[in-house]
Residue frames as a rotation matrix with the C-alpha (Angstrom) as fourth column:
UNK 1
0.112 0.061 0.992 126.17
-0.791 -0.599 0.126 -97.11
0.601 -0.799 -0.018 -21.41
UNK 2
-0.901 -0.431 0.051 127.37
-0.351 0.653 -0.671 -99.00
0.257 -0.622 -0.739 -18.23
UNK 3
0.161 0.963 -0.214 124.37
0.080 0.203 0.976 -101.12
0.984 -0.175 -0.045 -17.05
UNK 4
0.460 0.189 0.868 122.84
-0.860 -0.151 0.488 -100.36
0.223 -0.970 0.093 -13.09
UNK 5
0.945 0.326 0.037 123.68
-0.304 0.830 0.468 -103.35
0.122 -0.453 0.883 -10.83
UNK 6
0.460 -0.742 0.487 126.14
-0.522 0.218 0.825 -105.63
-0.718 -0.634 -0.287 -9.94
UNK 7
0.491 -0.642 -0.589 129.34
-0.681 0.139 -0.719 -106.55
0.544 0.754 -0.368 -12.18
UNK 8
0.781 -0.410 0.471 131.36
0.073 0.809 0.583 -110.04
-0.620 -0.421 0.662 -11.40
UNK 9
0.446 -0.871 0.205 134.66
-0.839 -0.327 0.434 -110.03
-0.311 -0.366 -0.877 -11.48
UNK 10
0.956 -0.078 0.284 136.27
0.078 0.997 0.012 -113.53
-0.284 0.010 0.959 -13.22
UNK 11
0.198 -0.914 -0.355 139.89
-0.410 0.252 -0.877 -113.59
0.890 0.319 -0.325 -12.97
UNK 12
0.893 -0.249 -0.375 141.20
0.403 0.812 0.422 -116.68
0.200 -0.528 0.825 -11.37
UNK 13
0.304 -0.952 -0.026 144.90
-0.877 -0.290 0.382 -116.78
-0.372 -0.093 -0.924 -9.92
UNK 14
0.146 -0.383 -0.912 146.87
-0.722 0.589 -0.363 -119.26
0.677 0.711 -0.191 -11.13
UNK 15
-0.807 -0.583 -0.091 147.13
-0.515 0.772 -0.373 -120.99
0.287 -0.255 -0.923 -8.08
UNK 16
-0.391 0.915 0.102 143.53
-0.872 -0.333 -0.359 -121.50
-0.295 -0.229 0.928 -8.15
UNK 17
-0.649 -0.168 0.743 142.36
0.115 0.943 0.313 -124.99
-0.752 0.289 -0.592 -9.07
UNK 18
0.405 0.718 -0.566 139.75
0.246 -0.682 -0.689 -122.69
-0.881 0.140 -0.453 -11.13
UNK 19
-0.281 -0.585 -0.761 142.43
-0.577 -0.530 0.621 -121.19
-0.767 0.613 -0.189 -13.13
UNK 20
-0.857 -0.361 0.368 142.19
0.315 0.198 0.928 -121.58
-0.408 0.911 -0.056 -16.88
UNK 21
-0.797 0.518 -0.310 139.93
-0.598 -0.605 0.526 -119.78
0.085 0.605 0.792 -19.89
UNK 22
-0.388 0.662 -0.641 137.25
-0.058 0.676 0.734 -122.74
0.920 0.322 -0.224 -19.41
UNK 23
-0.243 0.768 -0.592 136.27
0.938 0.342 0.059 -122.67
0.248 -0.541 -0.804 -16.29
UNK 24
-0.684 -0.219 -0.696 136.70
0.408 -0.905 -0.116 -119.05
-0.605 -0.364 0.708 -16.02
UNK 25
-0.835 0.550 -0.021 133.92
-0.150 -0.192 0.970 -118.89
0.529 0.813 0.243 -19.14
UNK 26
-0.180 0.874 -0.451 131.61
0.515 0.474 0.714 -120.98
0.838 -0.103 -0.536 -16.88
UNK 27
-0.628 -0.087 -0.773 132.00
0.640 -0.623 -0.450 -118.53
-0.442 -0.778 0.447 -13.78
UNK 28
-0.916 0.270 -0.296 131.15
-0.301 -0.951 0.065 -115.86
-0.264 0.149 0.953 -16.05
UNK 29
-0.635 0.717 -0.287 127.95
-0.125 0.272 0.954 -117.93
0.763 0.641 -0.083 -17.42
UNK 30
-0.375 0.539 -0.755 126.71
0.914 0.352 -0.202 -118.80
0.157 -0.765 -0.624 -13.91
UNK 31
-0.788 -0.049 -0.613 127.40
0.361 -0.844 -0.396 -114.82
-0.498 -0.534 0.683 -12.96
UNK 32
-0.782 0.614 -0.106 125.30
-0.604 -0.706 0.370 -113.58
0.152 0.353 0.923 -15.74
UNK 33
-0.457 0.688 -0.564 122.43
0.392 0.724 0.567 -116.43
0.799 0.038 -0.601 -14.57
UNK 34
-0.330 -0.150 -0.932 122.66
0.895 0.262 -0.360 -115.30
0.299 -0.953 0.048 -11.52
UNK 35
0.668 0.737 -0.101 121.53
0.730 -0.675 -0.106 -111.68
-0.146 -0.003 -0.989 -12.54
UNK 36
0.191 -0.936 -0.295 124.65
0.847 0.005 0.532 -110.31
-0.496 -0.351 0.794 -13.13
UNK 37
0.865 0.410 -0.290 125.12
0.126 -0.737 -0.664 -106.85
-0.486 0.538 -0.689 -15.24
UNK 38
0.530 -0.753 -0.390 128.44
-0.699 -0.128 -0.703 -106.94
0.480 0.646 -0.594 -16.73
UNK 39
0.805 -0.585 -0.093 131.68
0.549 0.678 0.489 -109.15
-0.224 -0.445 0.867 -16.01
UNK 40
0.498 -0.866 -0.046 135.23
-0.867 -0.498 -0.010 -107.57
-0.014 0.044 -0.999 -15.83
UNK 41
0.965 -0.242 0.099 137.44
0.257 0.947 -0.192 -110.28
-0.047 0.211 0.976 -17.37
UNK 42
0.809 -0.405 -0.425 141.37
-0.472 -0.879 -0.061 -110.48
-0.349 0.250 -0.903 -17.84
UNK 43
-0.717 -0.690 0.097 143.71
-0.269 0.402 0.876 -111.69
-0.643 0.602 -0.473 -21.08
UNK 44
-0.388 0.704 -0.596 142.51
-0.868 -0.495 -0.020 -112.35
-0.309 0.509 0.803 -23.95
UNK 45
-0.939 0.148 -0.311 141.48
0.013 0.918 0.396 -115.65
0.344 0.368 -0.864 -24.17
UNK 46
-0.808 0.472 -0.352 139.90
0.477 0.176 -0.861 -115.47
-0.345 -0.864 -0.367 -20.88
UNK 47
-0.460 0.305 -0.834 138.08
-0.045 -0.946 -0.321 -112.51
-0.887 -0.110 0.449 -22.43
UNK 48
-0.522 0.433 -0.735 137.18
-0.836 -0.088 0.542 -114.01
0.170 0.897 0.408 -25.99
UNK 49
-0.935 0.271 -0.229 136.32
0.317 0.929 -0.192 -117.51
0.161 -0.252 -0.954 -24.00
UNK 50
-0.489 0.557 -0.671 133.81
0.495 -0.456 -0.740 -115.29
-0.718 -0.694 -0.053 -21.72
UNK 51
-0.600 0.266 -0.754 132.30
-0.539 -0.831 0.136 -113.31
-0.590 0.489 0.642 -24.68
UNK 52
-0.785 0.167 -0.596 131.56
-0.306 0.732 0.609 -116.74
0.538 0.660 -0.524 -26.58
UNK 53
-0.609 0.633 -0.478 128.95
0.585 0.765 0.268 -117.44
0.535 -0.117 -0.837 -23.91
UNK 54
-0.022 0.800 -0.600 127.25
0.721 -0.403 -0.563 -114.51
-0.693 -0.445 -0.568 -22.29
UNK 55
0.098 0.459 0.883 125.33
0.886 -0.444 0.133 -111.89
0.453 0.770 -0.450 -23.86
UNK 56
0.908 0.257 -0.331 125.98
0.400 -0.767 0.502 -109.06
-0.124 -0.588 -0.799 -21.26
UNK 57
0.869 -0.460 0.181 128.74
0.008 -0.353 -0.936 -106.62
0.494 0.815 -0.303 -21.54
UNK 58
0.548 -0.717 -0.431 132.31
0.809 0.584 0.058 -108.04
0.210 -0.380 0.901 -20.87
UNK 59
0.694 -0.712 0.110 135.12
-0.700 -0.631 0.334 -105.08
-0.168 -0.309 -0.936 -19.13
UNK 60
0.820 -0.553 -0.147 138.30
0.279 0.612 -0.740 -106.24
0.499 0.566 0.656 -20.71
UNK 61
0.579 -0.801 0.151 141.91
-0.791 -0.508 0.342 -105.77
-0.197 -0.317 -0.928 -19.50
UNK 62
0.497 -0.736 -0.459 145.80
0.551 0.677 -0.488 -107.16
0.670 -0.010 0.743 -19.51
UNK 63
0.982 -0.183 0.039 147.77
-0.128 -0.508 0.852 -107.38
-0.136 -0.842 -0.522 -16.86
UNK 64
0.244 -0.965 0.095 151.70
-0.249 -0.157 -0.956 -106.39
0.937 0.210 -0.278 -17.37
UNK 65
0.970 0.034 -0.242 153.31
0.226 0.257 0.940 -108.29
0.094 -0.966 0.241 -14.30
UNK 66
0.307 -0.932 -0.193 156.42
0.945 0.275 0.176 -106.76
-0.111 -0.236 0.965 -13.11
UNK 67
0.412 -0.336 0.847 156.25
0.312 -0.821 -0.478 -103.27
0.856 0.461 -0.233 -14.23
UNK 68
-0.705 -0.510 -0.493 158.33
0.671 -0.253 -0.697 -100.79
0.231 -0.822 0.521 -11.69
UNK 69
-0.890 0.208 0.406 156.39
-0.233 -0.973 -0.010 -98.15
0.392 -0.104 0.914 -12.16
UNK 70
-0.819 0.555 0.146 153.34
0.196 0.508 -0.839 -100.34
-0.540 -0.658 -0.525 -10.51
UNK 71
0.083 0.827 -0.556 151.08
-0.953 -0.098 -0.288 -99.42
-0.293 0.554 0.779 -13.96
UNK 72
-0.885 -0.190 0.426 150.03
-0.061 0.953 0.298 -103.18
-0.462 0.237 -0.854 -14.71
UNK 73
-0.112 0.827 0.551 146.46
0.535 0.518 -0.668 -102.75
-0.838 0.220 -0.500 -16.33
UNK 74
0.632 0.775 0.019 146.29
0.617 -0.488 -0.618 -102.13
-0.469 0.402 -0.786 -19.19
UNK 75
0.171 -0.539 -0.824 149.57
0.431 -0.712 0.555 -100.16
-0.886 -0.450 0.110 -19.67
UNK 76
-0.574 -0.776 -0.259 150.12
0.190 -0.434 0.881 -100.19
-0.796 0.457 0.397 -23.24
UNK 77
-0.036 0.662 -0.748 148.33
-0.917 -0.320 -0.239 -99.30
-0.398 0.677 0.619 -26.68
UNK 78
-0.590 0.132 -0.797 149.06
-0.254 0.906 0.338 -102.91
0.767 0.402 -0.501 -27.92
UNK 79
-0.971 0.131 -0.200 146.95
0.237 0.634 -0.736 -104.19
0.031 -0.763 -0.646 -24.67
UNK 80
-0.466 0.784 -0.410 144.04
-0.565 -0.620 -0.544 -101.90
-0.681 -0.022 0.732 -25.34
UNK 81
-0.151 0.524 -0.838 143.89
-0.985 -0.010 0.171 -103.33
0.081 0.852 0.517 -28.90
UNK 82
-0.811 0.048 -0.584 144.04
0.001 0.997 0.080 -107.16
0.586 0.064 -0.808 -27.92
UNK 83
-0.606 0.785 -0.128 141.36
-0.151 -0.271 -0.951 -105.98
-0.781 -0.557 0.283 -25.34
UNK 84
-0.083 0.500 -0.862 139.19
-0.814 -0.533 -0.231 -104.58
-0.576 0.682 0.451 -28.43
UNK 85
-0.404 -0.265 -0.875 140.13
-0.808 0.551 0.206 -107.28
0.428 0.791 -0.438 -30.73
UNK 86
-0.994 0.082 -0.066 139.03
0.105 0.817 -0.566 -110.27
0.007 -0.570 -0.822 -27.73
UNK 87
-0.708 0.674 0.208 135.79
0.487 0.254 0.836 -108.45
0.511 0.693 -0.508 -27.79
UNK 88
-0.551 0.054 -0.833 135.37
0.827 0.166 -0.537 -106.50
0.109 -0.985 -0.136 -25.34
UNK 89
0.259 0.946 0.196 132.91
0.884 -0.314 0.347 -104.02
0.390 0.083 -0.917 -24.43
UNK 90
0.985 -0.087 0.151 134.21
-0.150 -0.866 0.478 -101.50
0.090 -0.493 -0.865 -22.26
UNK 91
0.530 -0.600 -0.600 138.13
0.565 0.777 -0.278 -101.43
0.633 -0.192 0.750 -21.02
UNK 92
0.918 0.192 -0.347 139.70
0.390 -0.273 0.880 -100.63
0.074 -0.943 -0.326 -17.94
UNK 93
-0.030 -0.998 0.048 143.06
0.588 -0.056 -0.807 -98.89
0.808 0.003 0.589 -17.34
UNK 94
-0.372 -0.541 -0.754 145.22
0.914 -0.355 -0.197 -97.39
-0.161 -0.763 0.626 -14.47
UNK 95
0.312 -0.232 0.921 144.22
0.439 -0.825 -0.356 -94.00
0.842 0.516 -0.156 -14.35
UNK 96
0.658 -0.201 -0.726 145.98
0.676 -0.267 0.687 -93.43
-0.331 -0.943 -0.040 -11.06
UNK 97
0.964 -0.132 0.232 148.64
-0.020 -0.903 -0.429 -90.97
0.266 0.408 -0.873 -13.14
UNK 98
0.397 -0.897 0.195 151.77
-0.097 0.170 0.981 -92.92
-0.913 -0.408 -0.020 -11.97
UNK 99
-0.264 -0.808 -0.527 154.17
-0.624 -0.274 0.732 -92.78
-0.736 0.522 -0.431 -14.74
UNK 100
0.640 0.572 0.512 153.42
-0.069 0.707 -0.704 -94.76
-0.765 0.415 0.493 -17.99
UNK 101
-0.553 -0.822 -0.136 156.42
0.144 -0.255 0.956 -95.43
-0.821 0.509 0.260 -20.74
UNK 102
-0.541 0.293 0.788 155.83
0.810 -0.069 0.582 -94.10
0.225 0.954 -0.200 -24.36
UNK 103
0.428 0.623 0.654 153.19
0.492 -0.768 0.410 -91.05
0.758 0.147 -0.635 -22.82
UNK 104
-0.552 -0.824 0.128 153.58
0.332 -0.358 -0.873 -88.18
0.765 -0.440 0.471 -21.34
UNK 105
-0.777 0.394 0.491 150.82
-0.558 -0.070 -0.827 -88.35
-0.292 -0.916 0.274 -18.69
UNK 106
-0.484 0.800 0.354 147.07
0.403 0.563 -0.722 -89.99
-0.777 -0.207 -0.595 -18.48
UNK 107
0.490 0.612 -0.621 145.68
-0.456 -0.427 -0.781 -87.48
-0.743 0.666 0.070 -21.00
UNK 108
-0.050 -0.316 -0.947 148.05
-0.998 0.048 0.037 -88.60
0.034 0.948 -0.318 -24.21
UNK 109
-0.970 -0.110 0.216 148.06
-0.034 0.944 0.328 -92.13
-0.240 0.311 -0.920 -22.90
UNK 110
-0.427 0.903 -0.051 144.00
0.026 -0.044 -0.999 -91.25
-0.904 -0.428 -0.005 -23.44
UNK 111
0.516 0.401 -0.757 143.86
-0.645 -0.399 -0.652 -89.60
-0.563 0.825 0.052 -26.70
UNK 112
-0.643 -0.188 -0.742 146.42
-0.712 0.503 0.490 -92.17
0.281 0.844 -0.458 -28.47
UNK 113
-0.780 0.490 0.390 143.70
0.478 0.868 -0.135 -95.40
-0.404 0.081 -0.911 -27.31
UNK 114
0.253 0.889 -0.381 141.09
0.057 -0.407 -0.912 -92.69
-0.966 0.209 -0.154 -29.19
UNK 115
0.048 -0.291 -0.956 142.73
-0.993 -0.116 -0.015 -92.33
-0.106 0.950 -0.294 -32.14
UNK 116
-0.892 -0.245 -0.379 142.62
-0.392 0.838 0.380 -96.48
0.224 0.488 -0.844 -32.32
UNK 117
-0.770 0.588 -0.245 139.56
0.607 0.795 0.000 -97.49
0.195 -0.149 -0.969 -30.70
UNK 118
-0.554 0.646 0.524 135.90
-0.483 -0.763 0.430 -95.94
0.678 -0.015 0.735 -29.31
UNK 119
-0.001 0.279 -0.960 135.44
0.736 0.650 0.188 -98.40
0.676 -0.707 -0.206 -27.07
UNK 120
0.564 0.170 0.808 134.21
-0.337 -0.846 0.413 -96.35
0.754 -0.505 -0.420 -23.92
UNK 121
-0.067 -0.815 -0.575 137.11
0.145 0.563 -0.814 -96.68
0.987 -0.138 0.081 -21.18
UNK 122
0.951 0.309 0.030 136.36
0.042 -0.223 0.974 -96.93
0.307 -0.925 -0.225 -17.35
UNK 123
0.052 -0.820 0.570 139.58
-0.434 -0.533 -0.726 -95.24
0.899 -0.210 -0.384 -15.27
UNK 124
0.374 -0.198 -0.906 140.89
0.455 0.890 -0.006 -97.22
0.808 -0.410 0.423 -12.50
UNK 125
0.046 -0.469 0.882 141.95
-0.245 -0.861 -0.445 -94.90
0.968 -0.195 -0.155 -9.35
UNK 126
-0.447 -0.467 -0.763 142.92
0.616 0.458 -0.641 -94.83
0.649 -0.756 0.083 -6.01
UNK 127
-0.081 0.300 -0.951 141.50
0.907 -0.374 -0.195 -91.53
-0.414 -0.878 -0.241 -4.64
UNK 128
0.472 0.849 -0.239 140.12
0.621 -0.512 -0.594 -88.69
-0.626 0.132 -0.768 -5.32
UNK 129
-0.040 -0.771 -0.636 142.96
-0.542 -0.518 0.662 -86.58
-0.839 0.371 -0.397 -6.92
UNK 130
-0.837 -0.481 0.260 143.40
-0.056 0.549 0.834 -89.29
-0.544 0.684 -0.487 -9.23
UNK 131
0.010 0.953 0.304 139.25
0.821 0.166 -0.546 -89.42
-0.571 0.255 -0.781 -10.09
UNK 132
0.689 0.498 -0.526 139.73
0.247 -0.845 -0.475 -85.76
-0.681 0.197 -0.705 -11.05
UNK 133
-0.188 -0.981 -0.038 142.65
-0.447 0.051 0.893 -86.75
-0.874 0.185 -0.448 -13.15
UNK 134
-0.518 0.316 0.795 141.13
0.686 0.709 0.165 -89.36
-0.511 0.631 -0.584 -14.52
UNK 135
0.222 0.973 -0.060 138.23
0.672 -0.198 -0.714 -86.80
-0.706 0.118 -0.698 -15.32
UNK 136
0.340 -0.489 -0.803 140.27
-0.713 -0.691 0.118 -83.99
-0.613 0.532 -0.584 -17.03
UNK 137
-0.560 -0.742 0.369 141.97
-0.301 0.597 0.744 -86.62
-0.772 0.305 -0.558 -18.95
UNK 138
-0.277 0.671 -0.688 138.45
-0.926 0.006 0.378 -87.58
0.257 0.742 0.619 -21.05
UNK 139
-0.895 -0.049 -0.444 137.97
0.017 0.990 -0.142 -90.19
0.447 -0.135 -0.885 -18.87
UNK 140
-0.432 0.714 0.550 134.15
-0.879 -0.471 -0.079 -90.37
0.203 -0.517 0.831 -17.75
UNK 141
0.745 0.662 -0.086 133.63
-0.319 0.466 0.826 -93.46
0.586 -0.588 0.558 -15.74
UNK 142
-0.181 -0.902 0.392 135.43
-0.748 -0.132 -0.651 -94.32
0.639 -0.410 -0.651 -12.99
UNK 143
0.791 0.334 -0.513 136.09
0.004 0.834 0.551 -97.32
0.612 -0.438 0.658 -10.34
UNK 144
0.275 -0.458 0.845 137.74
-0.951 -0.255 0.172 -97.33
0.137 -0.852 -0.506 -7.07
UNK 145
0.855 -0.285 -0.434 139.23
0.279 0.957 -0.079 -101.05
0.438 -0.054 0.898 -8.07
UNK 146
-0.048 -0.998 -0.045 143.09
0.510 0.014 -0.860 -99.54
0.859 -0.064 0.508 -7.24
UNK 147
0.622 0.206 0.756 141.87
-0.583 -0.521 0.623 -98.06
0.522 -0.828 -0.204 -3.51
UNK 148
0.880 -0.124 0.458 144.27
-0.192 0.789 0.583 -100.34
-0.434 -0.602 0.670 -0.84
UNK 149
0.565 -0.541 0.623 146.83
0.798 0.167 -0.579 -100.70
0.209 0.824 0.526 -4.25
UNK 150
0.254 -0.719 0.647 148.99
0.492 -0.479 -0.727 -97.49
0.833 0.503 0.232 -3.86
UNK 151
-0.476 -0.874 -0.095 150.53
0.615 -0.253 -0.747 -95.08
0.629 -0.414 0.658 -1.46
UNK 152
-0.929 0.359 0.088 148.34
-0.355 -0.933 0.062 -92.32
0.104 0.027 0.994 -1.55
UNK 153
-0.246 0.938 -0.245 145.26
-0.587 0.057 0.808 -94.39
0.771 0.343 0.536 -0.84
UNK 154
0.328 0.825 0.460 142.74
-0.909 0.143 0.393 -95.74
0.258 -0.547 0.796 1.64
UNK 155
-0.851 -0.415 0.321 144.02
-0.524 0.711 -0.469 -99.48
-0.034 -0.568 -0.823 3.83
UNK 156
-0.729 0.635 0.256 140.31
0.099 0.468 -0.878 -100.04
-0.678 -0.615 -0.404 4.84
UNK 157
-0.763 0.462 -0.451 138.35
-0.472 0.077 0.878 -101.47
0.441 0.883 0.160 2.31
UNK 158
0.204 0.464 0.862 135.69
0.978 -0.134 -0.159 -101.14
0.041 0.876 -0.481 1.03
UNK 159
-0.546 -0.763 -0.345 136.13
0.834 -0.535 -0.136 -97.76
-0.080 -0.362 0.929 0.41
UNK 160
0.272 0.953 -0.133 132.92
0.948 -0.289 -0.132 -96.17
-0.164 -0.090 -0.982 0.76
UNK 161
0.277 -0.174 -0.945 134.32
0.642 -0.698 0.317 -92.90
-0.715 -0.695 -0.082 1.20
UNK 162
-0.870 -0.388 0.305 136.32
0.310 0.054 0.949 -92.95
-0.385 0.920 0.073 -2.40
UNK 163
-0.694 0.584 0.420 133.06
0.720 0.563 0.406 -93.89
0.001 0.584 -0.811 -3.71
UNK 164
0.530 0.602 -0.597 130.90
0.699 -0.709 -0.094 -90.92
-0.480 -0.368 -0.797 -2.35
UNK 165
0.033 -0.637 -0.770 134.01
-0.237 -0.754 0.613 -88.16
-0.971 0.162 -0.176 -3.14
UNK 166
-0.728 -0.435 0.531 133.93
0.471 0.246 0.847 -89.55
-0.499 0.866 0.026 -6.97
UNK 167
-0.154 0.842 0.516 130.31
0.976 0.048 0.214 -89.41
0.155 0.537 -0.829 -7.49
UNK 168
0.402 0.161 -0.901 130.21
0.495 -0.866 0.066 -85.62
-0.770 -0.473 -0.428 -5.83
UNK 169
-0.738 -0.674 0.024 132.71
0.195 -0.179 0.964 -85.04
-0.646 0.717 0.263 -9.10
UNK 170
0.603 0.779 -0.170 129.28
0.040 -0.243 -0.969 -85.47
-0.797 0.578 -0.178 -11.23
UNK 171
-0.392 -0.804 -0.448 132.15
-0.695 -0.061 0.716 -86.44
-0.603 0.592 -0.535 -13.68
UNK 172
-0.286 -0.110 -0.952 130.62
-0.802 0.571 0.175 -89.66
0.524 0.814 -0.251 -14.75
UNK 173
0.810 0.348 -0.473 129.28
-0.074 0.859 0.506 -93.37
0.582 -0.375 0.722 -13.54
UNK 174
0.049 -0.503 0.863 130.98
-0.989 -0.145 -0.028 -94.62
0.140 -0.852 -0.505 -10.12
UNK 175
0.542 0.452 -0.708 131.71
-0.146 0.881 0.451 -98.05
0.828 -0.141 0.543 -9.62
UNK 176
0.295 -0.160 0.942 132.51
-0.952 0.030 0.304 -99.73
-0.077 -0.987 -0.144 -6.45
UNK 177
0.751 -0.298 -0.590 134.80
-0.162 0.782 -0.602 -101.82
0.640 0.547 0.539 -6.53
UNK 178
-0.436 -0.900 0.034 137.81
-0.162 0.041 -0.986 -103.64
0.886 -0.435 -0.163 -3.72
UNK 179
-0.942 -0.302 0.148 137.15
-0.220 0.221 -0.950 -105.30
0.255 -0.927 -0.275 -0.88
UNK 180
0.141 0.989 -0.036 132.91
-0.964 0.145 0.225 -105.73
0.228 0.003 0.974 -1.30
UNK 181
-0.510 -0.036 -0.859 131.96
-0.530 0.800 0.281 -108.89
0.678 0.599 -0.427 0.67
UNK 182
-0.795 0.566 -0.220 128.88
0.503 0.411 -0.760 -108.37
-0.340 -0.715 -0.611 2.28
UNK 183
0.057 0.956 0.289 125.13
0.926 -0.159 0.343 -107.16
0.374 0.248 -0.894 1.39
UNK 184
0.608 0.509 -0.609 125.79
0.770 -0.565 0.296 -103.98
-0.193 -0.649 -0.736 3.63
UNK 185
-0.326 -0.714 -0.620 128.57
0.268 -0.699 0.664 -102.91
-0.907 0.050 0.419 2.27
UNK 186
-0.755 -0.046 0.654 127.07
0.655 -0.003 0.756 -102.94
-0.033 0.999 0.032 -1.38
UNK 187
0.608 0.789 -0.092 123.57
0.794 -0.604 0.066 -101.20
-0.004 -0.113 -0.994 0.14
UNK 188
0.370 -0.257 -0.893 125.99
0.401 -0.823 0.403 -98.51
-0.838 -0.507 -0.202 1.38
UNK 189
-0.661 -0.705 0.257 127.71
0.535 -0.202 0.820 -98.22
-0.526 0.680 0.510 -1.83
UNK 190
-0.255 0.611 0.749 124.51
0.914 -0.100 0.393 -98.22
0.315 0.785 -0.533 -4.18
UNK 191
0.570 0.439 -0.695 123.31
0.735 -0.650 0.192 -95.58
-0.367 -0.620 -0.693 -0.77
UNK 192
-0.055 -0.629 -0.775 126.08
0.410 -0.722 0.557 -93.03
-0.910 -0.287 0.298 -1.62
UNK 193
0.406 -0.121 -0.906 125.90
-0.516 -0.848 -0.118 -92.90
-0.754 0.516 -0.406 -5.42
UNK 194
-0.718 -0.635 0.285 127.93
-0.121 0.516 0.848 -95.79
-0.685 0.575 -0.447 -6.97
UNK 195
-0.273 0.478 -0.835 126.56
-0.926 -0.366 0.093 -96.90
-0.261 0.798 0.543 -10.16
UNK 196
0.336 -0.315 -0.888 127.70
-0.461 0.767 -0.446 -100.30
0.821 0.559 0.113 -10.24
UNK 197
0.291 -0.447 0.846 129.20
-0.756 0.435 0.490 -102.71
-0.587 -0.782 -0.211 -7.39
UNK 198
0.302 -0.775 -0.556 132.27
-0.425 0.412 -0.806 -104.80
0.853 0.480 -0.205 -9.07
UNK 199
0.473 -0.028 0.880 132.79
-0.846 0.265 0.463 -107.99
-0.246 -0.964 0.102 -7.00
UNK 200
-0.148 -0.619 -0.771 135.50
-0.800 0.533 -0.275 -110.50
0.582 0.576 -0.574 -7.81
UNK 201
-0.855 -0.475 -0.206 136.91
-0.204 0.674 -0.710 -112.97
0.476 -0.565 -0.674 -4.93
UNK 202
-0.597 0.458 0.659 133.74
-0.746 -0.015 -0.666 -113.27
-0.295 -0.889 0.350 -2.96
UNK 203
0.103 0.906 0.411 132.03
-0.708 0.357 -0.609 -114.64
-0.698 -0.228 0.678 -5.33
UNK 204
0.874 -0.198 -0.443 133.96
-0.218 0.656 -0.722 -116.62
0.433 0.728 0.531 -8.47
UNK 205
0.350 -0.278 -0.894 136.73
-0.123 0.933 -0.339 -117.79
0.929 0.229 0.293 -5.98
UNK 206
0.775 0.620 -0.122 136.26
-0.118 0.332 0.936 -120.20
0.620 -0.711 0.331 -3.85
UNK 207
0.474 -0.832 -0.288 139.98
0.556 0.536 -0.635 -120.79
0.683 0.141 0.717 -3.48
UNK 208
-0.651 -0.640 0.407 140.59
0.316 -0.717 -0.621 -117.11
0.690 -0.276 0.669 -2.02
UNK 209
0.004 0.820 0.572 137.38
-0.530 -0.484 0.697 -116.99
0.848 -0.306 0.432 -0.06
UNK 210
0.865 0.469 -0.179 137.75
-0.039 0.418 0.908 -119.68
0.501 -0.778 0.380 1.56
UNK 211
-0.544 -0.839 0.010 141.80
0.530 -0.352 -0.771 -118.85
0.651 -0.414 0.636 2.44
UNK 212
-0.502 0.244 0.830 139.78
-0.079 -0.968 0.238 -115.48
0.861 0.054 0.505 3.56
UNK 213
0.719 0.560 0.411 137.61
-0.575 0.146 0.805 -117.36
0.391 -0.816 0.427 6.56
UNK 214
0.785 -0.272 -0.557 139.98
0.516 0.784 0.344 -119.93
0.343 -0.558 0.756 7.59
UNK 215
-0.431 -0.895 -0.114 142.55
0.718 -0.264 -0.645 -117.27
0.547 -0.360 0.756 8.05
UNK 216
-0.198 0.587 0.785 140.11
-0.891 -0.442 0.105 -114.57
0.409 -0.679 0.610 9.91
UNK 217
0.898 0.422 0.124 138.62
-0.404 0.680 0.612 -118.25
0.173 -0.599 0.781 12.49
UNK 218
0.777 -0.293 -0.558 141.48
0.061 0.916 -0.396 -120.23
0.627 0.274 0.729 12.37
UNK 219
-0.532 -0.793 -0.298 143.65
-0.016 0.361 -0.932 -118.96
0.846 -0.492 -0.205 14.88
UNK 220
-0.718 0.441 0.538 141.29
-0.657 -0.176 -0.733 -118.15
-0.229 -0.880 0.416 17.98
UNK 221
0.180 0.973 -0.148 138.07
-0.981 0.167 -0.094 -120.60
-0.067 0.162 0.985 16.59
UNK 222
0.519 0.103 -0.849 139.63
-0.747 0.538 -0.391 -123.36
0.416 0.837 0.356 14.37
UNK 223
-0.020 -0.860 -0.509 141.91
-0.792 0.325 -0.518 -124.87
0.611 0.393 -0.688 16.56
């Protein structure tokens, strides 16, 4: 079972001075000092690096960069199993229902990562349609990480709203996840129902956080 509380996010960008599977272990070692309840990690080094030093449970994924069809987590059965194989605990995939090659929707791409693994698989979505997708599909946690990410979905993040309209589903755990980077928004989350609050940039980099203030001060404050 997902643990209560608050999941940390550790995936560096590459232009991050941060970037690489070592310091991205020691992020995840501070996070789980720090009280942390799970980490959401991604590739598999990064993911067997990060497993080698905390004891709490690790959300795996790969990102496919470039797909058209705009499924990048996760997309294929070979990614699931390097997940699985890196050590991961839980793993995360699109379950927004945009096209996926090799299946013919979210449910078969569902039942062929059952027929290889039991690993329990948290559904990525954008909005509510897609939550109840995700749900029919055999998918029975869910995370509003792809709100802000698609067409058909919420601008104004955090999406508090998402978060409430999943948990009303009574489908499964809620995490909250996208845009979180303040204390009030996470009360409000935990306030509506969420299970979990999944926080990346705010708090393992410093690189995009601190882009994040100097570009909100810097033109009217900084100059």
């Amino acid at each position: 079972m997902l643990p209560h509380g608050l999941i940390v996010s550790c995936q560096i960008p590459a232009q991050s001075p941060l970037h690489g599977n070592a310091s991205t272990a020691v992020l995840a070692m501070a996070a789980q000092s720090g009280g942390a309840a799970a980490i959401r990690a991604e590739g598999f080094e990064s993911i067997k690096a990060i497993k080698e030093v905390v004891s709490i449970p690790v959300i795996g994924l790969i990102k496919t960069r470039g797909v058209e069809s705009g499924v990048y987590i996760n997309s294929t059965i070979s990614e699931i199993q390097m997940c699985v194989d890196a050590g991961s605990d839980f793993i995360a995939i699109d379950a927004t229902g945009r096209p996926r090659a090799g299946f013919d929707d979210l449910a078969d791409f569902v039942r062929a990562i059952k027929e290889v693994t039991d690993i329990e698989i948290i559904g990525d979505v954008s909005n509510l349609e897609e939550g109840k997708l995700a749900a029919a599909s055999g998918i029975s946690i869910f995370a509003t990480t792809l709100s802000g990410y698609t067409e058909n979905s919420s601008k104004d993040l955090p999406d508090l709203e998402l978060v409430a309209s999943l948990v009303t589903l009574n489908a499964g755990p809620v995490i909250a996840e996208g845009g979180y980077r303040d204390l009030a928004d996470c009360k409000k989350a935990f306030d509506v129902g969420a299970h979990a609050i999944c926080i990346g940039t705010a708090i393992t980099d410093p690189w995009n956080s601190t882009k994040y203030y100097v570009n909100g001060l810097v033109e009217k404050y900084a100059k």
